[in-house]
C-alpha positions, -999 to +999 in steps of 0.1 A: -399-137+285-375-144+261-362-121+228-382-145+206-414-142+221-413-104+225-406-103+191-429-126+179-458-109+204-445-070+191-458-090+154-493-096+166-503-059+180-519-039+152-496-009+136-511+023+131-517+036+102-492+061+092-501+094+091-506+112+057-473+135+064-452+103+068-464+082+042-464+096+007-474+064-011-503+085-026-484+107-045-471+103-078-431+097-091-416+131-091-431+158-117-413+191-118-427+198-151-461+189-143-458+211-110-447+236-129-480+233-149-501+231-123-489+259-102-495+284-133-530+271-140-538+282-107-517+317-108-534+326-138-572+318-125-563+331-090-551+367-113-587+360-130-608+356-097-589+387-085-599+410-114-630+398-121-640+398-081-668+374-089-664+347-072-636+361-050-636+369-014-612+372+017-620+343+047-633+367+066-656+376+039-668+344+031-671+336+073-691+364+076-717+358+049-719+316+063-726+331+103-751+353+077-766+325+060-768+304+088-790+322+110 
């Protein structure tokens, strides 16, 4: 088989998708402000869930009450 028609055959098998770690095409240009923003919005309501306690509650709280709820 020659380099041409490996080459040509390596074209015509499907590529797989890329996986979500490798291929960041989602995201948005670069934001350091906006990050910034974001990650104090969620400090300040996780300081408010945490005081409050409504609303609040550990993993293995909340797999607790599920395995509760579910039987």
């Amino acid at each position: 088989m020659s380099t041409t028609t490996a080459k040509e055959l390596t074209r015509l098998l499907p590529s797989p998708e890329p996986s979500i770690l490798e291929d960041w095409s989602h995201e948005g240009p670069e934001d350091p402000a906006g990050d910034e923003e974001l990650l104090a919005e969620a400090l300040v309501m996780s300081q408010q869930y945490k005081k409050s306690k409504e609303g609040w509650k550990s993993w293995e709280e909340f797999k607790a009450e599920l395995n509760t709820e579910e039987r």
